[in-house]
TORKOL-591807 format. One line per 4 residues: their letters; for each residue x, y, z of C-alpha. Coordinates in Angstrom, 2 decimals. Example, Ala and Ser with C-alpha at 12.3 -4.5 7.8 and 13.67 -1.06 7.14 Angstrom:
# TORKOL-591807
AS	12.30/-4.50/7.80 ~ 13.67/-1.06/7.14
***
This chain:
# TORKOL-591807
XXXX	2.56/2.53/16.49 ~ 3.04/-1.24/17.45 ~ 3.03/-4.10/14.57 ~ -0.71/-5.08/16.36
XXXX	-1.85/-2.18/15.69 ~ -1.47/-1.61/12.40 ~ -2.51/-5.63/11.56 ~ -6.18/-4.21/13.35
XXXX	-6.63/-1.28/11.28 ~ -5.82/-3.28/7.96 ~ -7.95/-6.37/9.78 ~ -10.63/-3.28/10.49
XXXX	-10.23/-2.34/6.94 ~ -10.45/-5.46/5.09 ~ -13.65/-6.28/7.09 ~ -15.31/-3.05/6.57
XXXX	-15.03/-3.20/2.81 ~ -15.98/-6.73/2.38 ~ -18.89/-5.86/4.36 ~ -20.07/-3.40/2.79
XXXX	-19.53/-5.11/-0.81 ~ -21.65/-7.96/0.56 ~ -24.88/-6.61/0.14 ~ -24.37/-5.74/-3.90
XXXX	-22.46/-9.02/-4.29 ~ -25.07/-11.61/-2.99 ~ -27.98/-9.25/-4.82 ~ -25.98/-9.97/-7.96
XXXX	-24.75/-13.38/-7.25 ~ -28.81/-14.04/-6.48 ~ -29.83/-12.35/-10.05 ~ -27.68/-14.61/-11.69
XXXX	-28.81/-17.67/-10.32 ~ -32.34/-17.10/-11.34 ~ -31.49/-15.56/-14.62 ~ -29.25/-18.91/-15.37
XXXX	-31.95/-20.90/-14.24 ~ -34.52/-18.99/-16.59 ~ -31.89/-19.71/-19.96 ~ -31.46/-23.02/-18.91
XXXX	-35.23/-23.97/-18.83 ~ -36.24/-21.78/-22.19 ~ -32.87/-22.56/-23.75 ~ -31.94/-19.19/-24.78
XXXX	-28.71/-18.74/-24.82 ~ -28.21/-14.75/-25.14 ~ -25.08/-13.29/-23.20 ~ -26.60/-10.08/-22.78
XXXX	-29.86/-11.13/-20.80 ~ -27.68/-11.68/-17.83 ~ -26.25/-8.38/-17.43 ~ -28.90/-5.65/-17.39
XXXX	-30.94/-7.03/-14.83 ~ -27.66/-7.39/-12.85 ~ -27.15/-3.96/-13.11 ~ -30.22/-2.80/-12.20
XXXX	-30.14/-5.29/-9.12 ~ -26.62/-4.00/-7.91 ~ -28.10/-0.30/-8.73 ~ -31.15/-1.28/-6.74
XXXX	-28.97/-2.67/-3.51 ~ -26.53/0.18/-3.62 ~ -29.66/2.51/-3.36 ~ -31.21/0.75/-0.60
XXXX	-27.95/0.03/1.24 ~ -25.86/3.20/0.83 ~ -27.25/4.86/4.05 ~ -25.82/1.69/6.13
XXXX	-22.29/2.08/4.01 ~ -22.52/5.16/5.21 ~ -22.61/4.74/8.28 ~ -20.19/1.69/8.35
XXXX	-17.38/4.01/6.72 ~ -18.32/7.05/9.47 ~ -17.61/4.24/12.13 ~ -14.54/3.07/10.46
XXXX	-13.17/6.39/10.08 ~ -14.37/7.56/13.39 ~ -12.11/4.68/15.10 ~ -9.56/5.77/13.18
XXXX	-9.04/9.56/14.30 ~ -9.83/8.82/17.66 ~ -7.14/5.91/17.66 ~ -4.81/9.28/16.44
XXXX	-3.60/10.39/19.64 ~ -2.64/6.98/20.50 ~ -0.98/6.23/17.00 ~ 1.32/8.90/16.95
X	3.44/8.61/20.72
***
């Protein structure tokens, strides 16, 4: 196992999980926005308005996303035991 090709599998890696974070991250990132927006404008300043719809939002996106994680981490993990045989000379 060469320095190379351990750098790809942690390159593989580090893409695969911020890929796969992305879609629950920029639904929450998205929520807050608007729900910062919304205070600003009516002037409430309550600390807890911000959080429940973000976790409902990041529930919601992990629901409609988690056949596509899935399938990412299949891939991943796929490449990796076929990459075995050559990993192990």
């Amino acid at each position: 196992m060469t320095q190379e090709f351990v750098a790809e599998i942690i390159r593989k890696a580090l893409l695969m999980v911020l890929m796969c974070s992305a879609p629950m991250m920029l639904a929450a990132l998205v929520v807050g926005i608007i729900v910062s927006v919304f205070q600003a404008v009516t002037s409430i300043s309550e600390m807890t308005l911000v959080f429940i719809p973000k976790i409902i939002v990041v529930f919601l996106a992990l629901v409609l996303f988690f056949p596509w994680i899935t399938n990412t981490f299949l891939d991943f993990a796929r490449w990796i035991f076929e990459g075995l045989p050559t990993m192990v000379h």
